[in-house]
N, C-alpha and C positions, 0 to 999 in steps of 0.2 A: 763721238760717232765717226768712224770711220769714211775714206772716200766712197768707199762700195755700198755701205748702207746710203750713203746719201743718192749714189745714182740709181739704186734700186728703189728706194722713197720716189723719186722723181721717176722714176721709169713705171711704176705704178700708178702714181697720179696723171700723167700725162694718160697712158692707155683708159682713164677711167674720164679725162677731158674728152678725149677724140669721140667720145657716143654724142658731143653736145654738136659735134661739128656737122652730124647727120641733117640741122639743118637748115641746108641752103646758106644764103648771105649770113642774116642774122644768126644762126648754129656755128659761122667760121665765125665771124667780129665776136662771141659770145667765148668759144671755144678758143679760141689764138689771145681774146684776153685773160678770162682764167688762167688759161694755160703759164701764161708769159709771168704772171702777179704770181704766180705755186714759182717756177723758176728762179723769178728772181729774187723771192723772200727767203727761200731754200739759197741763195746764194748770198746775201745779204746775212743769213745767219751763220753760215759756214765762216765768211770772213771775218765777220764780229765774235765768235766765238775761237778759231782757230788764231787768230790773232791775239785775241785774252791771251789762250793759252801759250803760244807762241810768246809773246813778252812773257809771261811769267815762269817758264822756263827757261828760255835760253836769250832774255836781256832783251827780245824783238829781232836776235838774229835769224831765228826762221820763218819770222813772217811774210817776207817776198815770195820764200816757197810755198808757204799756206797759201795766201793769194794764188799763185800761181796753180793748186792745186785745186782750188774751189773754182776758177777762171776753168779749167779742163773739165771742172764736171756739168758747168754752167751751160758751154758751149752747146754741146749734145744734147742737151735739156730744152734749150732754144730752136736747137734745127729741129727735131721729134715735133716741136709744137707746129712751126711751120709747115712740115714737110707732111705731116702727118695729117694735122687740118685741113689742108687743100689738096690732098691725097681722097680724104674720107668724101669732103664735101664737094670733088668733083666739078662740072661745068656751075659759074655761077652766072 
């Protein structure tokens, strides 16, 4: 799978999190942890699997760049849940 399919996975999931954040305290703690558990297992897979592949083709020489590639789609996936949760859910 592709960088792009993965950030559009994640950028779907997350929009589909932030209705949980509608509410109040409990909707952000409920909402910023789904959120963050979909990010980070989506990143946790990317490196585990892009890393297989990465050794099994080119010896483990491009897996710092794998890494580095799933670390980039990670990031944005993280700030959306934050920014997006206390965006939605407002004064608490």
């Amino acid at each position: 799978m592709s960088v792009n399919k993965h950030l559009l996975t994640l950028f779907i999931i997350t929009n589909i999190l932030i209705v949980v954040c509608q509410g109040g305290l409990w909707g952000l703690i409920g909402g910023s942890i789904g959120c963050t558990i979909v990010c980070n297992s989506a990143y946790a897979g990317c490196v585990g699997a892009g890393s297989a592949a990465a050794v099994a083709v080119t010896a483990g020489v491009a897996a710092p760049a794998v890494i580095a590639a799933c670390a980039a789609a990670w990031t944005p996936c993280m700030t959306c849940c934050i920014s997006a949760c206390a965006a939605a859910t407002g004064q608490i």
